[in-house]
CHARMM internal coordinates of N, CA and C (Angstrom, degrees):
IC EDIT
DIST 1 N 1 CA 1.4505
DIST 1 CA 1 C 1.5247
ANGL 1 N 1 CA 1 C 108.79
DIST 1 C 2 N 1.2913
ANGL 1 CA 1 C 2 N 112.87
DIHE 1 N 1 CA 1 C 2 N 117.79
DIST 2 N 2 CA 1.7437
ANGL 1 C 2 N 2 CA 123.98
DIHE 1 CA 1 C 2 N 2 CA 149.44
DIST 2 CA 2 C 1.0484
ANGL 2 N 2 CA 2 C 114.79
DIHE 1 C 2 N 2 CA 2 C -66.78
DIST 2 C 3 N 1.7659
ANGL 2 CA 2 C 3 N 121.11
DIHE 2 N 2 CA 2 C 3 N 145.09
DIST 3 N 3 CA 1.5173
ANGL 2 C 3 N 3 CA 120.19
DIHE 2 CA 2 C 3 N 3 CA 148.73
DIST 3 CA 3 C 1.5513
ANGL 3 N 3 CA 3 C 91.87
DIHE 2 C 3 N 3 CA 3 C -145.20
DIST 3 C 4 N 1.1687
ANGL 3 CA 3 C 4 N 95.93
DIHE 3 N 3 CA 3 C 4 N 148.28
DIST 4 N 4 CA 1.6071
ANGL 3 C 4 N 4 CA 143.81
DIHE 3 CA 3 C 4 N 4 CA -165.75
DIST 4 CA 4 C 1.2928
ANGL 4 N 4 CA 4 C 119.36
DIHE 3 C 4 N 4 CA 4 C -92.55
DIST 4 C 5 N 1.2683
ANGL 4 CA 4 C 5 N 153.16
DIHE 4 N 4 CA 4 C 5 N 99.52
DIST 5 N 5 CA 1.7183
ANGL 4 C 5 N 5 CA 124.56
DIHE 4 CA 4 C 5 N 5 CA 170.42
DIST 5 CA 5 C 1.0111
ANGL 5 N 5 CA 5 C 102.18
DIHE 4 C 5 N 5 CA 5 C -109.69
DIST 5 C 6 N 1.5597
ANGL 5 CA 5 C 6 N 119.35
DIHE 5 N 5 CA 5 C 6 N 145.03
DIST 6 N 6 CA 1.1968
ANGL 5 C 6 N 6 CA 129.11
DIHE 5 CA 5 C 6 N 6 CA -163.02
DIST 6 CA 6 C 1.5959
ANGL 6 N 6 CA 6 C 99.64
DIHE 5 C 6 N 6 CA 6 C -133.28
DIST 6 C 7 N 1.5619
ANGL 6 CA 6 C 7 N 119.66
DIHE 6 N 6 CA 6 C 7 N 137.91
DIST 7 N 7 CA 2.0175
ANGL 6 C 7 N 7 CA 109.69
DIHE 6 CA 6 C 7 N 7 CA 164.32
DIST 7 CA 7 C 0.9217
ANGL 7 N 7 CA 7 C 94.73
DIHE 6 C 7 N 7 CA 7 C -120.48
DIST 7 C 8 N 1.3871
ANGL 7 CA 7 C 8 N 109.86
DIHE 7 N 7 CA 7 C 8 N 168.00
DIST 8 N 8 CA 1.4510
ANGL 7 C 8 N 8 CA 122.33
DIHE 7 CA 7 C 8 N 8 CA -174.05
DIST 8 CA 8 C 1.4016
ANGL 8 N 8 CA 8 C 100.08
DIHE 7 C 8 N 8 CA 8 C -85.04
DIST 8 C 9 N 1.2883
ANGL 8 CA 8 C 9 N 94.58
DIHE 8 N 8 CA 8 C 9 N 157.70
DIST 9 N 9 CA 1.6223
ANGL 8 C 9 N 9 CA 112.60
DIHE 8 CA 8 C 9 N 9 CA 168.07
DIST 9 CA 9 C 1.2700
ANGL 9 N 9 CA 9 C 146.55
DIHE 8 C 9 N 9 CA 9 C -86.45
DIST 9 C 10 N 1.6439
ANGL 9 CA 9 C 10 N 106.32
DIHE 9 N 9 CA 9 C 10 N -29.42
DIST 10 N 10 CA 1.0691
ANGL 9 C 10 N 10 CA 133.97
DIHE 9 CA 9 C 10 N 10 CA 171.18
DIST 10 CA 10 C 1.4030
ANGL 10 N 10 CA 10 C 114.03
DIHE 9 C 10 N 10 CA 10 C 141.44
DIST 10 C 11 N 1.6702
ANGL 10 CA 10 C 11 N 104.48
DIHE 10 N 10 CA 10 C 11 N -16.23
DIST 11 N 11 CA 1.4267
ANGL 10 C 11 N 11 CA 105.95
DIHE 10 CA 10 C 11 N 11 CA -174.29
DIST 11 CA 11 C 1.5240
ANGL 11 N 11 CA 11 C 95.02
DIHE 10 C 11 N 11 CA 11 C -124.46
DIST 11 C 12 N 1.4017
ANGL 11 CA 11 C 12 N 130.56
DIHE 11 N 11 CA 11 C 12 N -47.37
DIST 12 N 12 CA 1.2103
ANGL 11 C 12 N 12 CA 117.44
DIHE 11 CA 11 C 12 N 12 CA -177.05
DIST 12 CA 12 C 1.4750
ANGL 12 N 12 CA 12 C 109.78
DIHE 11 C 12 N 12 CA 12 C -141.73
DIST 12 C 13 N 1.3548
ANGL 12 CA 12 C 13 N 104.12
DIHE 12 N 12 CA 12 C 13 N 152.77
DIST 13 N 13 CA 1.7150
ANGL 12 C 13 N 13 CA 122.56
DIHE 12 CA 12 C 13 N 13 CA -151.81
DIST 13 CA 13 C 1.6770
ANGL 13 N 13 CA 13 C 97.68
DIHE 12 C 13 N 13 CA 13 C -68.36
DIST 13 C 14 N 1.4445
ANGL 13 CA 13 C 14 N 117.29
DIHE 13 N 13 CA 13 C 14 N -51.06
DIST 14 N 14 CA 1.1932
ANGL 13 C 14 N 14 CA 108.00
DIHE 13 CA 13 C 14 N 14 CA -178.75
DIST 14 CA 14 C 2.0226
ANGL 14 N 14 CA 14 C 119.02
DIHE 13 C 14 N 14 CA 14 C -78.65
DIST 14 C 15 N 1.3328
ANGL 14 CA 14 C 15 N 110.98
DIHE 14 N 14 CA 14 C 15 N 23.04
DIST 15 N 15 CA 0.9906
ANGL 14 C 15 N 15 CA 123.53
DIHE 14 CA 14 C 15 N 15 CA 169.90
DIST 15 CA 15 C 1.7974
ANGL 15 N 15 CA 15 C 148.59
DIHE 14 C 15 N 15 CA 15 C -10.44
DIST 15 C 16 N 1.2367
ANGL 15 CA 15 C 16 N 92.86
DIHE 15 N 15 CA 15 C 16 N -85.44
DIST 16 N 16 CA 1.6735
ANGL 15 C 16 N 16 CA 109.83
DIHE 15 CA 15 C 16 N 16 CA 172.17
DIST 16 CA 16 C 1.9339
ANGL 16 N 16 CA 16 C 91.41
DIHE 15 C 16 N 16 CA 16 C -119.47
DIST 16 C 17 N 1.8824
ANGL 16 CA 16 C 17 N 91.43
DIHE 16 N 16 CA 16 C 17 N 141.17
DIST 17 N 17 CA 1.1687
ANGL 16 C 17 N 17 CA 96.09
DIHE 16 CA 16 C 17 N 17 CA -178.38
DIST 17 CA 17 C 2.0110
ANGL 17 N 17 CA 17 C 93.35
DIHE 16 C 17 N 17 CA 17 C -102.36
DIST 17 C 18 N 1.3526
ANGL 17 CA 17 C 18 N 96.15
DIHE 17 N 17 CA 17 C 18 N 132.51
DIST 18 N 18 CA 1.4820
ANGL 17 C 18 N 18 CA 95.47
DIHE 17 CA 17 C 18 N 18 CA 177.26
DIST 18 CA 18 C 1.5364
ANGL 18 N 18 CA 18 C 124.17
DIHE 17 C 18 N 18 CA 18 C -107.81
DIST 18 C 19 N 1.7164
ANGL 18 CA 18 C 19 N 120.82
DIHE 18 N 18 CA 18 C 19 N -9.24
DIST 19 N 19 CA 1.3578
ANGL 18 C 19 N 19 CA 123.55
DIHE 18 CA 18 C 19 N 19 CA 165.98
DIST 19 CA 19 C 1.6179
ANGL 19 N 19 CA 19 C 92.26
DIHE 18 C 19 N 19 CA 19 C -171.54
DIST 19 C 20 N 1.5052
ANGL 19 CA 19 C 20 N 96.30
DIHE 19 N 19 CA 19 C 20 N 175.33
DIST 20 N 20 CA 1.6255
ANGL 19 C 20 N 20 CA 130.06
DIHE 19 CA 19 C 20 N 20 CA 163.67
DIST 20 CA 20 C 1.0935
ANGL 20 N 20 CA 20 C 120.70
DIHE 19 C 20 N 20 CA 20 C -117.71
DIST 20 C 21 N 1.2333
ANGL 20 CA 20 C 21 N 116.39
DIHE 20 N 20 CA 20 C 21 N 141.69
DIST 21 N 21 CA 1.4864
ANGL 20 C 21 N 21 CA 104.58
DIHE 20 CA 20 C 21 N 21 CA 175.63
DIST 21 CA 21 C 2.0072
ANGL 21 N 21 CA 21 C 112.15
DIHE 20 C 21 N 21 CA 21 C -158.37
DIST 21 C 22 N 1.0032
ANGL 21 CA 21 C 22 N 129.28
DIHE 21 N 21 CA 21 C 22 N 154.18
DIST 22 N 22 CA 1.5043
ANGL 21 C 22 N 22 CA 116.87
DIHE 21 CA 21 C 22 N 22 CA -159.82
DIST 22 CA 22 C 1.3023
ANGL 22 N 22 CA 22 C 109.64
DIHE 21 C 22 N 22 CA 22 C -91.99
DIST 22 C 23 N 1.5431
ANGL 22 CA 22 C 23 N 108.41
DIHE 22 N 22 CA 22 C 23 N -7.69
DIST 23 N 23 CA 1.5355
ANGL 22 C 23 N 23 CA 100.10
DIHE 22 CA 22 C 23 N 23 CA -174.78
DIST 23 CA 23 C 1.6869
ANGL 23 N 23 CA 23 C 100.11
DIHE 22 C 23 N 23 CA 23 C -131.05
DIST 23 C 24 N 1.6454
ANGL 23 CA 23 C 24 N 117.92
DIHE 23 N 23 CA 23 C 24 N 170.68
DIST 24 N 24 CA 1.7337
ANGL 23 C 24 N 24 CA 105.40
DIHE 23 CA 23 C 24 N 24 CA -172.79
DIST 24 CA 24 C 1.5083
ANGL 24 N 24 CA 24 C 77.99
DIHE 23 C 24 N 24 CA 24 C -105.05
DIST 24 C 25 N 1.1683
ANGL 24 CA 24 C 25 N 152.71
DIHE 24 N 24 CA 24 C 25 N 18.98
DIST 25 N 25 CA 1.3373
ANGL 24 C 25 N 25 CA 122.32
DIHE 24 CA 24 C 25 N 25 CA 153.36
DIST 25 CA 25 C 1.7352
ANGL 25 N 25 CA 25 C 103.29
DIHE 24 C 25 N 25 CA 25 C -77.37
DIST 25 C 26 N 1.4201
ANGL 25 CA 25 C 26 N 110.86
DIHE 25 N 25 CA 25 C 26 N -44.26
DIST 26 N 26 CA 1.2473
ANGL 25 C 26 N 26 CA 99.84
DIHE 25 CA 25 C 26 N 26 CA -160.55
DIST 26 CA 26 C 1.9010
ANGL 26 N 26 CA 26 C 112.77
DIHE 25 C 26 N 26 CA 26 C -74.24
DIST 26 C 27 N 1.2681
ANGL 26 CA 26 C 27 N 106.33
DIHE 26 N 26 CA 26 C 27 N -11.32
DIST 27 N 27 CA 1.4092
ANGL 26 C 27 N 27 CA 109.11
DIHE 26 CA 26 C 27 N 27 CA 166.93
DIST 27 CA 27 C 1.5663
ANGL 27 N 27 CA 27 C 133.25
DIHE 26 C 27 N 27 CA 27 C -103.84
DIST 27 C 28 N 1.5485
ANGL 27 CA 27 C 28 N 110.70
DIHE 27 N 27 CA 27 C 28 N 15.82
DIST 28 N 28 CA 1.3194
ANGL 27 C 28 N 28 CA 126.68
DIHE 27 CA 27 C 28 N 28 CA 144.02
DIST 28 CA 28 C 1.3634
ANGL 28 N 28 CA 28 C 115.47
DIHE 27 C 28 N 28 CA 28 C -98.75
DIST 28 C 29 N 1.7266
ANGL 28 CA 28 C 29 N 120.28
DIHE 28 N 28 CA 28 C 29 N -12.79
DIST 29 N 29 CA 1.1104
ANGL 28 C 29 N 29 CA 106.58
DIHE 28 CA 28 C 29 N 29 CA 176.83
DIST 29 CA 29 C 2.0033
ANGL 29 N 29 CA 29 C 103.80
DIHE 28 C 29 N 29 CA 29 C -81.67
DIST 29 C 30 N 0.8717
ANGL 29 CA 29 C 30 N 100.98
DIHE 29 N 29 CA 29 C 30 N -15.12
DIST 30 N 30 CA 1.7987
ANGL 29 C 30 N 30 CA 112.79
DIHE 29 CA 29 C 30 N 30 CA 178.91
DIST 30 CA 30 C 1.6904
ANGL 30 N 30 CA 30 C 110.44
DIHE 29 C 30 N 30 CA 30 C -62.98
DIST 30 C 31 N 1.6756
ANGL 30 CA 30 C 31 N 88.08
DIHE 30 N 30 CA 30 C 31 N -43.43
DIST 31 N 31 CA 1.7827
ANGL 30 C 31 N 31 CA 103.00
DIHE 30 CA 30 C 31 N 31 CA -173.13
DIST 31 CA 31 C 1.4771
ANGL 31 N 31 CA 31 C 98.13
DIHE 30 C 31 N 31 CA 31 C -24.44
DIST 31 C 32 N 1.7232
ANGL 31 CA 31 C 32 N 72.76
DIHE 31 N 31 CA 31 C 32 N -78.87
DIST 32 N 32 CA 1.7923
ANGL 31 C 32 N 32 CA 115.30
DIHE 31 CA 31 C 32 N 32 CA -157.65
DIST 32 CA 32 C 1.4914
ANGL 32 N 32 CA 32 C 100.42
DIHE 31 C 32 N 32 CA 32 C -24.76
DIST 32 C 33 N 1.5900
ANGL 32 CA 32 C 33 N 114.79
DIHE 32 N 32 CA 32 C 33 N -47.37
DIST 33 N 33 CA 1.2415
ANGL 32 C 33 N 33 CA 112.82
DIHE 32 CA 32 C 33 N 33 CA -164.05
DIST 33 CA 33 C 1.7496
ANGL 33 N 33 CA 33 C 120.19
DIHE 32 C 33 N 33 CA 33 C -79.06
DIST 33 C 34 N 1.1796
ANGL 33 CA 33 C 34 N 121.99
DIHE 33 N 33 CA 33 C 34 N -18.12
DIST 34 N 34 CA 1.2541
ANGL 33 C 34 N 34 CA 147.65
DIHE 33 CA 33 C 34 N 34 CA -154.38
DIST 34 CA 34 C 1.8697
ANGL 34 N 34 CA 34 C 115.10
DIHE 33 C 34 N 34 CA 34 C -120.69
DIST 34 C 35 N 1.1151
ANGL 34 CA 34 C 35 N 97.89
DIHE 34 N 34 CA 34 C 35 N -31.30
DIST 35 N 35 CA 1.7638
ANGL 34 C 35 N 35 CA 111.02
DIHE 34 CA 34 C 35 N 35 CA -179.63
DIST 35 CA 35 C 1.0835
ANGL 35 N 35 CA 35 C 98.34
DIHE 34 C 35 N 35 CA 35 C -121.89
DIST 35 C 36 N 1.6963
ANGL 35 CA 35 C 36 N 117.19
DIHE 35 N 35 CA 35 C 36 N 142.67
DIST 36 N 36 CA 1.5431
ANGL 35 C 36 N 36 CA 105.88
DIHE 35 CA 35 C 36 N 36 CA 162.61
DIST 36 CA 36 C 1.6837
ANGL 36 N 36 CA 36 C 92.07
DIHE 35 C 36 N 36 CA 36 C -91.81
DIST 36 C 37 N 1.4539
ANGL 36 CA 36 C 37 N 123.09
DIHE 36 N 36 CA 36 C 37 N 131.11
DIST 37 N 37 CA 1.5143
ANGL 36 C 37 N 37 CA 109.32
DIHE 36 CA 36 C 37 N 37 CA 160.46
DIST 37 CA 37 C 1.3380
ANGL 37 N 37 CA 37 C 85.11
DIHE 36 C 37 N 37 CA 37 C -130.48
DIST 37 C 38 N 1.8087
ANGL 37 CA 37 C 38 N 101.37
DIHE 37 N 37 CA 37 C 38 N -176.33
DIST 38 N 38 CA 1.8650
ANGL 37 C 38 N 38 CA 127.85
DIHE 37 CA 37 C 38 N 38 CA 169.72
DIST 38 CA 38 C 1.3395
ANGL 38 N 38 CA 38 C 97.58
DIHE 37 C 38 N 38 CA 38 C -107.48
DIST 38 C 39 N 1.3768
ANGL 38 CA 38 C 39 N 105.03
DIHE 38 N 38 CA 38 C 39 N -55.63
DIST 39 N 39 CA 1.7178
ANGL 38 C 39 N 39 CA 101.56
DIHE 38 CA 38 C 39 N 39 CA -144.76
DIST 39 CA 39 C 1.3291
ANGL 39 N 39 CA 39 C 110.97
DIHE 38 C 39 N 39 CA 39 C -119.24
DIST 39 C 40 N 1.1580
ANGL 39 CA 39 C 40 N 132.16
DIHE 39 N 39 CA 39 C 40 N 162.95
DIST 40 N 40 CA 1.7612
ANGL 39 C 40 N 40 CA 114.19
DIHE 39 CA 39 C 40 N 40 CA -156.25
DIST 40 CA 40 C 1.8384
ANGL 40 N 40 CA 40 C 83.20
DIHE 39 C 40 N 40 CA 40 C -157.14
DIST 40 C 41 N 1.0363
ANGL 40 CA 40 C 41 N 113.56
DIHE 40 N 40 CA 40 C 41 N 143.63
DIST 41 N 41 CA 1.7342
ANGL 40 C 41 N 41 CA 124.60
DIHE 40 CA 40 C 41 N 41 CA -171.60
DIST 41 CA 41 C 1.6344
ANGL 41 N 41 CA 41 C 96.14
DIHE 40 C 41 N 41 CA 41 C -137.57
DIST 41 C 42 N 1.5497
ANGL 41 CA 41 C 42 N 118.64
DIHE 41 N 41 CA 41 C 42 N 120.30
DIST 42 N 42 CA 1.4012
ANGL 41 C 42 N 42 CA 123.45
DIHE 41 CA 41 C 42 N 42 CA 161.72
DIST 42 CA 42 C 1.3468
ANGL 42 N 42 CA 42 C 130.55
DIHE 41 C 42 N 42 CA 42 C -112.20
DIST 42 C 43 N 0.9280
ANGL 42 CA 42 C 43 N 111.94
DIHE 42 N 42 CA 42 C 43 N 103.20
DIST 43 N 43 CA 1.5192
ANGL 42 C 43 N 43 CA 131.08
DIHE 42 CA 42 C 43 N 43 CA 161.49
DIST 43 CA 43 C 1.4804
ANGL 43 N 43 CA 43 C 141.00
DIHE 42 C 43 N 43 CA 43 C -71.59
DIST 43 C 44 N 1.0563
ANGL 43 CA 43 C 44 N 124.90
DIHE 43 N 43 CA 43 C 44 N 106.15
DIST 44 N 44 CA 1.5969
ANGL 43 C 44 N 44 CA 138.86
DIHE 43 CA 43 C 44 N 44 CA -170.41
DIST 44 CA 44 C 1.4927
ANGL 44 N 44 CA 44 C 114.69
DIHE 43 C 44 N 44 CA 44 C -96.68
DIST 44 C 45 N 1.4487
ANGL 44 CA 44 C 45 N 100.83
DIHE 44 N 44 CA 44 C 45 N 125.00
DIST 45 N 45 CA 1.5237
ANGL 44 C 45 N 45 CA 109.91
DIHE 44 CA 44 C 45 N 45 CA -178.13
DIST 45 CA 45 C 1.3796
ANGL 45 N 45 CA 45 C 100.12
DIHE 44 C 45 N 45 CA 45 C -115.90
DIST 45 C 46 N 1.7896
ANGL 45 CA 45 C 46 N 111.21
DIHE 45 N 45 CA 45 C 46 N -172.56
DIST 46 N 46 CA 1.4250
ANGL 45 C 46 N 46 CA 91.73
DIHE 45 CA 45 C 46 N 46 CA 175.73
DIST 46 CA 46 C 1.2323
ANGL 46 N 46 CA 46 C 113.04
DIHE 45 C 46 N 46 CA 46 C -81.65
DIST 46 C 47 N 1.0662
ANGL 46 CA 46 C 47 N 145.51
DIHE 46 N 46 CA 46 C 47 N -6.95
DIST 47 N 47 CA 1.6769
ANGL 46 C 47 N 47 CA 142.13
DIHE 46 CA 46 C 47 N 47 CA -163.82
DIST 47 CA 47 C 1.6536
ANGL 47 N 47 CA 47 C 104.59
DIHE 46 C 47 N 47 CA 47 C -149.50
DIST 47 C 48 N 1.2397
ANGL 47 CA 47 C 48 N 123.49
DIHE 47 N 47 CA 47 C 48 N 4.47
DIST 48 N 48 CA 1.4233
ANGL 47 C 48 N 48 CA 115.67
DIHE 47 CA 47 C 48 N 48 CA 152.86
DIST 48 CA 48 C 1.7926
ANGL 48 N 48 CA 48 C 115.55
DIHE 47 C 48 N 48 CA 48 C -140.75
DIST 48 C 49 N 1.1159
ANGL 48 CA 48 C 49 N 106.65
DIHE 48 N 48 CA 48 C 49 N -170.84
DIST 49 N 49 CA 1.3311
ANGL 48 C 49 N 49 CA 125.89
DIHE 48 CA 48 C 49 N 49 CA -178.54
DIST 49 CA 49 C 1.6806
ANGL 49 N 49 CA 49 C 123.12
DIHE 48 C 49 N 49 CA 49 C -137.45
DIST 49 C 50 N 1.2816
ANGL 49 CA 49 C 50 N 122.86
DIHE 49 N 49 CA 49 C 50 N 91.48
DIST 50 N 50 CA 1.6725
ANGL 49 C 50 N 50 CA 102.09
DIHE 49 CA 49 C 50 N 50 CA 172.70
DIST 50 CA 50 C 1.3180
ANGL 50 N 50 CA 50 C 97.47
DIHE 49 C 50 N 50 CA 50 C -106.51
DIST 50 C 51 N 1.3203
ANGL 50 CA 50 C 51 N 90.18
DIHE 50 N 50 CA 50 C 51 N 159.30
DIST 51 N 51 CA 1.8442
ANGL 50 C 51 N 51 CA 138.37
DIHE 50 CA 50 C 51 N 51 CA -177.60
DIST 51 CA 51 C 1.5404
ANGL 51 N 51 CA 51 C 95.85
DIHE 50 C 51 N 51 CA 51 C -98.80
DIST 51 C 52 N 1.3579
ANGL 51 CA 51 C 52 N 141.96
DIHE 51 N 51 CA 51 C 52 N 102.62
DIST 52 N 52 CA 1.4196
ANGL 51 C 52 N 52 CA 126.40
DIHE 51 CA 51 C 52 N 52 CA 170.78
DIST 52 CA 52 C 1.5520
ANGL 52 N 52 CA 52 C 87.62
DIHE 51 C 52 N 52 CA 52 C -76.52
DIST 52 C 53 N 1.1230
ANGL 52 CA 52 C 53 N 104.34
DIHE 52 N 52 CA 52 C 53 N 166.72
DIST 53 N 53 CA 1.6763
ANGL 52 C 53 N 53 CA 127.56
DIHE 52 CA 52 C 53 N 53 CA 160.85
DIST 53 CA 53 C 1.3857
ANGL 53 N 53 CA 53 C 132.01
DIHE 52 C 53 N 53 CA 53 C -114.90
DIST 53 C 54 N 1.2911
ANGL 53 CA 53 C 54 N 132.00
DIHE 53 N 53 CA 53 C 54 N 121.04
DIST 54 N 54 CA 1.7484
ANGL 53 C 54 N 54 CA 119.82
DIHE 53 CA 53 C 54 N 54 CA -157.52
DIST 54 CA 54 C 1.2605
ANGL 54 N 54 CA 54 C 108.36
DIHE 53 C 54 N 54 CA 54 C -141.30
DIST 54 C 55 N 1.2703
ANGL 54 CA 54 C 55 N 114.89
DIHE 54 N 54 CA 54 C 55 N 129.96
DIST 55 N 55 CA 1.2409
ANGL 54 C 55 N 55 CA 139.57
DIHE 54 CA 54 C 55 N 55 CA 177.82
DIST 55 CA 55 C 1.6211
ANGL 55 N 55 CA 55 C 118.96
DIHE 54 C 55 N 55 CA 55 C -50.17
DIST 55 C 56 N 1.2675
ANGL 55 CA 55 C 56 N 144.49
DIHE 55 N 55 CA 55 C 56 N 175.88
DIST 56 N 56 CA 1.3758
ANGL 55 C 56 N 56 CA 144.46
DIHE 55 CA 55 C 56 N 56 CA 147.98
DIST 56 CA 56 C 1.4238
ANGL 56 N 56 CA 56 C 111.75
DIHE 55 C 56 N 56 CA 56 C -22.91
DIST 56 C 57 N 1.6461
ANGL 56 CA 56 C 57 N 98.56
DIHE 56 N 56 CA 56 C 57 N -76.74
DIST 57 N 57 CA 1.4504
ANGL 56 C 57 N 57 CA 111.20
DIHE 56 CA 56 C 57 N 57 CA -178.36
DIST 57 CA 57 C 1.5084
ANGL 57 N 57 CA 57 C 114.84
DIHE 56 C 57 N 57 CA 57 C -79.00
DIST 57 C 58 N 1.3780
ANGL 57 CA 57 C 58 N 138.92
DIHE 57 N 57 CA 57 C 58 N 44.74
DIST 58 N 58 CA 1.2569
ANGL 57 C 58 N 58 CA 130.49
DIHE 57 CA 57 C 58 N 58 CA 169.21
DIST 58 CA 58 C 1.8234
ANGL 58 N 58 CA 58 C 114.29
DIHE 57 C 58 N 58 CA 58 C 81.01
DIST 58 C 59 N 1.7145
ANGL 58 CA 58 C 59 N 98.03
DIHE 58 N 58 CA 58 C 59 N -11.91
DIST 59 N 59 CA 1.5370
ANGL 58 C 59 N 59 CA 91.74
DIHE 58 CA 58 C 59 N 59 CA -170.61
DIST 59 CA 59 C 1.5478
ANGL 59 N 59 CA 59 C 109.36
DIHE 58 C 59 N 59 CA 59 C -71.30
DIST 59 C 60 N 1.4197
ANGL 59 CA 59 C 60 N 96.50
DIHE 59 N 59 CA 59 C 60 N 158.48
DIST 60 N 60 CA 1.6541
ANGL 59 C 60 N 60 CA 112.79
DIHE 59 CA 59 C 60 N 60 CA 156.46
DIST 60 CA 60 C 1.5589
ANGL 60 N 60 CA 60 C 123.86
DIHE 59 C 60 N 60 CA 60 C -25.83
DIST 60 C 61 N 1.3996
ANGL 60 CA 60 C 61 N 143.40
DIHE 60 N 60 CA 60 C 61 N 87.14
DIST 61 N 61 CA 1.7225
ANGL 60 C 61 N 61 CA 111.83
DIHE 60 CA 60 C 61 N 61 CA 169.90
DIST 61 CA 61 C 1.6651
ANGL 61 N 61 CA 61 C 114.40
DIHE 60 C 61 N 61 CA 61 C -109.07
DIST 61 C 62 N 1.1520
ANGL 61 CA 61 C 62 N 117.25
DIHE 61 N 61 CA 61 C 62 N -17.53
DIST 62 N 62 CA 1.5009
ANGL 61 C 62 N 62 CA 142.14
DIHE 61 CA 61 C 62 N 62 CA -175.32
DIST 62 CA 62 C 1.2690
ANGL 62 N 62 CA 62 C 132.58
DIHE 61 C 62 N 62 CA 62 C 151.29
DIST 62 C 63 N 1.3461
ANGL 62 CA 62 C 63 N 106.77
DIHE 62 N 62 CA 62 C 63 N 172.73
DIST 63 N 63 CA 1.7042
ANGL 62 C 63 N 63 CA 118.38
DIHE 62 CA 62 C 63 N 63 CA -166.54
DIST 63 CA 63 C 1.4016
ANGL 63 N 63 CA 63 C 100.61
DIHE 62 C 63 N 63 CA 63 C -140.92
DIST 63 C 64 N 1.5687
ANGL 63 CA 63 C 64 N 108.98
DIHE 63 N 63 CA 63 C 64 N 145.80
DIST 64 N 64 CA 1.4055
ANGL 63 C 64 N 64 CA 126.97
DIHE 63 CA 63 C 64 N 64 CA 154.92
DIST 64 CA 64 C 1.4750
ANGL 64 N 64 CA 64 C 102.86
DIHE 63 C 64 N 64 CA 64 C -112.68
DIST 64 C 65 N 1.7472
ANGL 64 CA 64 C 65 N 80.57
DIHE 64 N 64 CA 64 C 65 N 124.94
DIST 65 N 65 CA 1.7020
ANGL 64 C 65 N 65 CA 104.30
DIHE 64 CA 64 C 65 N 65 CA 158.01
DIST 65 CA 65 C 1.1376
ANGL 65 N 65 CA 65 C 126.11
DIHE 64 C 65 N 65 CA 65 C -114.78
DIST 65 C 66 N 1.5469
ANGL 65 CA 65 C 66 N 115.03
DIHE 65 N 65 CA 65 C 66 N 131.80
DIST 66 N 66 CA 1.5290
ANGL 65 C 66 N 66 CA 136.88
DIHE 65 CA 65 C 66 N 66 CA -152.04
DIST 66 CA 66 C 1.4127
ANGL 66 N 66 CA 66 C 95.26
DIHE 65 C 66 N 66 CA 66 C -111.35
DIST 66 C 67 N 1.3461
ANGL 66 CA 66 C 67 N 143.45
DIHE 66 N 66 CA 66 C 67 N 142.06
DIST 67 N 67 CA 1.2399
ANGL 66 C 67 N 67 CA 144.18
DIHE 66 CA 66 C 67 N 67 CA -173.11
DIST 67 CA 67 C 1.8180
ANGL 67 N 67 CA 67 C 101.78
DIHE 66 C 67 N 67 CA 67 C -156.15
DIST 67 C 68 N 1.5565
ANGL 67 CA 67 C 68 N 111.86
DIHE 67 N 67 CA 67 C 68 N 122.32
DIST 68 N 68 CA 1.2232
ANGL 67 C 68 N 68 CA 136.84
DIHE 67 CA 67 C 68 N 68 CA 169.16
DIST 68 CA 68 C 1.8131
ANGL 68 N 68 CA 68 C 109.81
DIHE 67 C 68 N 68 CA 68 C -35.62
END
COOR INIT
IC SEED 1 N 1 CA 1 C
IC BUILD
């Protein structure tokens, strides 16, 4: 498994890619350090995983995508 973290740019959420990492602990532990977010929403597909990333107010800041 890959995961991805991505911040937004200003125009789109999956934007600038800012690391890789093999596990989603170790690329929410990256978030934390790199994004300010609050709230984090996970979603399961069949062959991936995103992490939304959320601001104070509910906004957009980035996502990690985890892929099988």
């Amino acid at each position: 498994m890959t995961c991805k973290l991505y911040k937004w740019n200003g125009r789109f959420i999956q934007g600038d890619l800012i690391s890789q990492h093999k596990t989603q602990a170790l690329a929410l532990k990256r978030a934390k350090k790199e994004i300010e977010f609050k709230f984090s929403v996970k979603e399961k597909g069949k062959n991936e995983t995103l992490i939304w990333l959320d601001g104070k107010d509910h906004d957009p800041v980035g996502v990690i995508v985890c892929k099988k």
